[in-house]
C-alpha positions in Angstrom: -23.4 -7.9 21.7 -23.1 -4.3 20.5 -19.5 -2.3 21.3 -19.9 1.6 22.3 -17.6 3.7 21.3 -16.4 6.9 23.2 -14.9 9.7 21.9 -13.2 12.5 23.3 -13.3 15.2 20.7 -10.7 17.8 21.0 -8.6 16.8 24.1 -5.2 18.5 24.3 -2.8 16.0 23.1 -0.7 16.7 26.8 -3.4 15.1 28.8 -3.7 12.3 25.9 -1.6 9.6 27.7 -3.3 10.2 31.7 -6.7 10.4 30.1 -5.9 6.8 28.5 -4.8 5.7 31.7 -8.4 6.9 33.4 -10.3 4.9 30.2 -8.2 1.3 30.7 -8.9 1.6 34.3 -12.4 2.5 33.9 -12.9 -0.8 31.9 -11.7 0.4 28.2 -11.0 -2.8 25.9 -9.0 0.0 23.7 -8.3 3.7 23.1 -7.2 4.9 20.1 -5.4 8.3 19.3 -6.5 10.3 15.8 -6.5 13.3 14.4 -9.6 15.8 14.6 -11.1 15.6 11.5 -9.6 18.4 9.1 -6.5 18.6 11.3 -4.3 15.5 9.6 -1.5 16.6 7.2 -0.2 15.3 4.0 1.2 12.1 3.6 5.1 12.4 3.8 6.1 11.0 0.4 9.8 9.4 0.0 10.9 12.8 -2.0 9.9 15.1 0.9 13.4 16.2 2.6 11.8 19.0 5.0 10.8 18.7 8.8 7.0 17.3 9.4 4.4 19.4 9.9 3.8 20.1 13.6 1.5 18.3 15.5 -1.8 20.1 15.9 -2.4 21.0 20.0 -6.1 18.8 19.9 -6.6 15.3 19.0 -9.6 13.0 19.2 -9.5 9.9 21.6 -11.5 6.8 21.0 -12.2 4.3 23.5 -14.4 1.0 23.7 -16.4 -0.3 26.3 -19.2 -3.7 26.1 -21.2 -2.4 28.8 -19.8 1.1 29.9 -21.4 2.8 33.1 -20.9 6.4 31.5 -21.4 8.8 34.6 -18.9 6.9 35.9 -16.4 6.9 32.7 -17.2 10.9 32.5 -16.6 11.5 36.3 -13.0 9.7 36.1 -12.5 11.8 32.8 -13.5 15.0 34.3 -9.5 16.2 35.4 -8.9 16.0 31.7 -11.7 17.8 30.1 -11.8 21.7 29.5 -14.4 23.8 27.7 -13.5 22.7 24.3 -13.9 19.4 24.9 -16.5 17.3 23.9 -17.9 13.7 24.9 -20.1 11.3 22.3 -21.4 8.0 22.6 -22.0 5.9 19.2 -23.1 2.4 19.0 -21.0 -0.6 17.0 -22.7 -3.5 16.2 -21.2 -6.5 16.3 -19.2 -7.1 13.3 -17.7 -10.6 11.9 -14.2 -8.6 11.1 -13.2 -11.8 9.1 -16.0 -11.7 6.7 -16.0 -8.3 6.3 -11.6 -8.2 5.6 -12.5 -10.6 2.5 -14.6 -8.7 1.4 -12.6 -6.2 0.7 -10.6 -8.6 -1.3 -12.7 -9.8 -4.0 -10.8 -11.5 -7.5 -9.2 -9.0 -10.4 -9.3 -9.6 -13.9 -6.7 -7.7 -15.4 -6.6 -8.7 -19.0 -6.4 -12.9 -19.2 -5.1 -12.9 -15.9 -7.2 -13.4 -12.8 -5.9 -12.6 -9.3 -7.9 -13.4 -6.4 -7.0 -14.0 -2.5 -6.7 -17.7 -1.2 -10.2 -17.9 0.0 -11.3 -17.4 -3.4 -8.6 -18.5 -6.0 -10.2 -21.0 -8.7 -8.1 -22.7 -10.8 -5.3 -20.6 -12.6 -5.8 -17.5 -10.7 -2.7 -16.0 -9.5 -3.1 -16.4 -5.7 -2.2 -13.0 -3.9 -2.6 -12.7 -0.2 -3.3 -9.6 0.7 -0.9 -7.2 2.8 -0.5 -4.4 4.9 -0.1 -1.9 1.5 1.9 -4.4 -0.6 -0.5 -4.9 -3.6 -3.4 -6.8 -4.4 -3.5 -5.8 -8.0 -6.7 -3.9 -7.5 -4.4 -0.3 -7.5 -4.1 0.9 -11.8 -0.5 1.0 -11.4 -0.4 -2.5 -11.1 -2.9 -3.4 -13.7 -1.1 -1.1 -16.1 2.1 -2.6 -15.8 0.0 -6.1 -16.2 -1.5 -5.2 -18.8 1.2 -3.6 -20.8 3.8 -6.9 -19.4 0.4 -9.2 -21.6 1.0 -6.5 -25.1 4.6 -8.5 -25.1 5.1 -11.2 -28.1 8.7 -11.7 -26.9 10.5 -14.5 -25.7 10.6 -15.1 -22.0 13.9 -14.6 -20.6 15.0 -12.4 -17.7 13.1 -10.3 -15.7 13.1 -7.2 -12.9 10.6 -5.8 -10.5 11.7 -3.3 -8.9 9.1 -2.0 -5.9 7.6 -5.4 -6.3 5.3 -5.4 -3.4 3.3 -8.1 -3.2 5.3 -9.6 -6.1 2.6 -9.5 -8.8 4.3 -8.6 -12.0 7.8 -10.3 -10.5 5.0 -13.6 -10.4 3.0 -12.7 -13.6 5.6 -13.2 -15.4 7.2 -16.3 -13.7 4.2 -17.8 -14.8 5.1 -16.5 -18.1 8.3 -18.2 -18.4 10.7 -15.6 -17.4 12.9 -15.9 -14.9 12.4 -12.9 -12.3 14.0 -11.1 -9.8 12.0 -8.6 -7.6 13.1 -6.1 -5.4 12.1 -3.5 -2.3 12.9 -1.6 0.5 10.1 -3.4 3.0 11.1 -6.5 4.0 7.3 -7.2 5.4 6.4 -7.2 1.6 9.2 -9.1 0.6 8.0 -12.0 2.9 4.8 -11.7 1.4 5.8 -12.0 -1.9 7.9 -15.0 -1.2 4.5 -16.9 0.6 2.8 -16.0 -2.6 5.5 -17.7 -4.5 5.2 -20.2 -2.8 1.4 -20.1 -2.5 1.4 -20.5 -6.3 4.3 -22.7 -7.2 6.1 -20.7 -8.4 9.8 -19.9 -8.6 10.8 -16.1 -8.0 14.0 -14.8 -5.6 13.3 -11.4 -3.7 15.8 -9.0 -2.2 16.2 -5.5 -1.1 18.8 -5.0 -3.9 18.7 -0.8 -4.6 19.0 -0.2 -8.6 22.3 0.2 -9.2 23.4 -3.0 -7.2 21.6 -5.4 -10.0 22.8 -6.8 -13.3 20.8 -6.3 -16.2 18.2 -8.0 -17.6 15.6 -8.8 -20.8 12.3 -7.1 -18.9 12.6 -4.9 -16.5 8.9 -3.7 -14.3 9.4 -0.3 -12.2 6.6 0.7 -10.3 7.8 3.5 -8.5 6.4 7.3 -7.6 7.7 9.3 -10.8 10.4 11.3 -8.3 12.0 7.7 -7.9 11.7 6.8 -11.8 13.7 10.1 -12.4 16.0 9.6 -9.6 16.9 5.9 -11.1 16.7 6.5 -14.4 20.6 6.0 -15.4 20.1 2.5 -13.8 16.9 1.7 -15.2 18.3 2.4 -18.6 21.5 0.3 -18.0 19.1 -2.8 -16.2 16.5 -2.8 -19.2 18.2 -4.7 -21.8 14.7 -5.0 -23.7 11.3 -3.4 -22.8 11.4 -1.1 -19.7 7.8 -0.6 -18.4 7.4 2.2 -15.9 4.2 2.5 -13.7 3.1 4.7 -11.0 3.1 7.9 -12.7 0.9 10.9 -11.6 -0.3 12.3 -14.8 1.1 16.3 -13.8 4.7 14.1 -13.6 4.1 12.4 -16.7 6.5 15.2 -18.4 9.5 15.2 -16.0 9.5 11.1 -16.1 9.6 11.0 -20.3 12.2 13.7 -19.9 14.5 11.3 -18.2 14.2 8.3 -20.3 16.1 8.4 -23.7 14.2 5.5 -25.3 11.5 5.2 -27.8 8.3 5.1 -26.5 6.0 2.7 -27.4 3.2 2.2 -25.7 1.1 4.5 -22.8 -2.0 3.9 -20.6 -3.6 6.1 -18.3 -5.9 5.2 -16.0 -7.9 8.4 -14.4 -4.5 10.3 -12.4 -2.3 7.2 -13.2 -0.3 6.4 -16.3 2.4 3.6 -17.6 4.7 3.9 -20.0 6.5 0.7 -22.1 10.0 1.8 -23.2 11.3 -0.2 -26.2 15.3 -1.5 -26.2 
């Protein structure tokens, strides 16, 4: 059975919350508040200190219906509707979500490692489950710092990930040998890296440790935006007793991250916007 889809287009944001009262009682399964197109602003980024942008004055509304009587959804929409506004019916075919959510998921090859979701982990793939944002190794920061971590003909010792995510390099290179410790500020993706831990049998502790709160180690991973890599860069020297690879670097902040570190560089990637760099001792 096909889903239609309302929108309101350009409804003043005040009448936002009694115009979604008039949709649920008319029968709406959902409604949805979103920006008009062109009208959403930047991303906040963990650097910005300065208020948000304001809120523009129109917003699109979406509701859904299965079988919506529309003169009747219009007339009990009419008190909130002025001249700008504007009313449009699509049709949404039925979709299997589950299908279509794996298949947005499909196995990585970075290098000789092979990362795939549960549903379609073979044998010796590292088994990720995919997150709200935390890393499914599919981004080029991660596969940089992978990458890089697999250039390494070094014992396997001790290891950091700091901004671990998902845990990917903290669990790359558990199944290395080393013995890891990743941390970040989300404790949703802290539990998900733990399940995949666990998913692969593998042994990894994960904590929301900042920087300058850890003891030093052999390896240390830190995929971070380049504003944090600067910010932390007196701890990430201390931490990194041996090779110290950064990822997550816009290439314009390549400069401002290399002048913070005082190490010898020995290796970088780039990846279209993104690049890596490996730090020696």
């Amino acid at each position: 059975m096909s889903t239609w889809a309302l929108e309101v287009q350009s409804l003043r944001r005040s009448r936002v919350k009694a115009a979604s009262g008039a949709l649920f009682a008319l029968g709406a399964m959902g409604v949805q508040e979103d920006w008009m197109p062109g009208t959403a602003p930047p991303p906040r980024q963990p650097w910005d200190t300065g208020p948000p942008a304001p809120r523009p004055d129109r917003v699109l509304l979406r509701a859904w219906f299965e079988e919506p009587e529309r003169s009747a959804i219009l007339g009990g929409l009419t008190p909130w509707l002025d001249d700008r506004t504007e009313i449009v019916w699509r049709e949404e075919p039925e979709v299997d979500w589950e299908a279509e959510s794996q298949a947005s998921f499909p196995p990585i090859q970075v290098g000789s490692l092979r990362i795939a979701p549960p549903w379609s982990a073979e044998p010796g793939d590292l088994v990720i489950e995919p997150g709200s944002g935390f890393g499914t190794g599919d981004h080029p920061t991660t596969r940089q710092a992978l990458l890089l971590f697999q250039q390494l003909d070094i014992p396997a010792t001790t290891a950091l990930d700091i901004g671990c995510g998902s845990g990917i390099l903290a669990l790359a290179a558990a199944r290395a040998g080393w013995t890891v410790h990743g941390t970040d500020i989300e404790e949703p993706a802290l539990a998900n890296a733990r399940r995949n831990a666990e998913m692969n049998g593998l042994v990894a502790t994960f904590d929301t440790a900042q920087p300058h709160a850890l003891a030093p180690a052999d390896l240390v991973f830190a995929n971070l935006h380049a504003e944090l890599l600067v910010r932390f860069a007196d701890d990430l020297h201390r931490l990194a007793r041996g090779p110290l690879i950064l990822a997550g670097i816009l290439a314009d902040k390549e400069t401002a991250v290399r002048a913070a570190f005082r190490r010898p560089l020995v290796d970088r990637l780039q990846d279209g916007e993104w690049v890596a760099l490996r730090y020696g001792p």
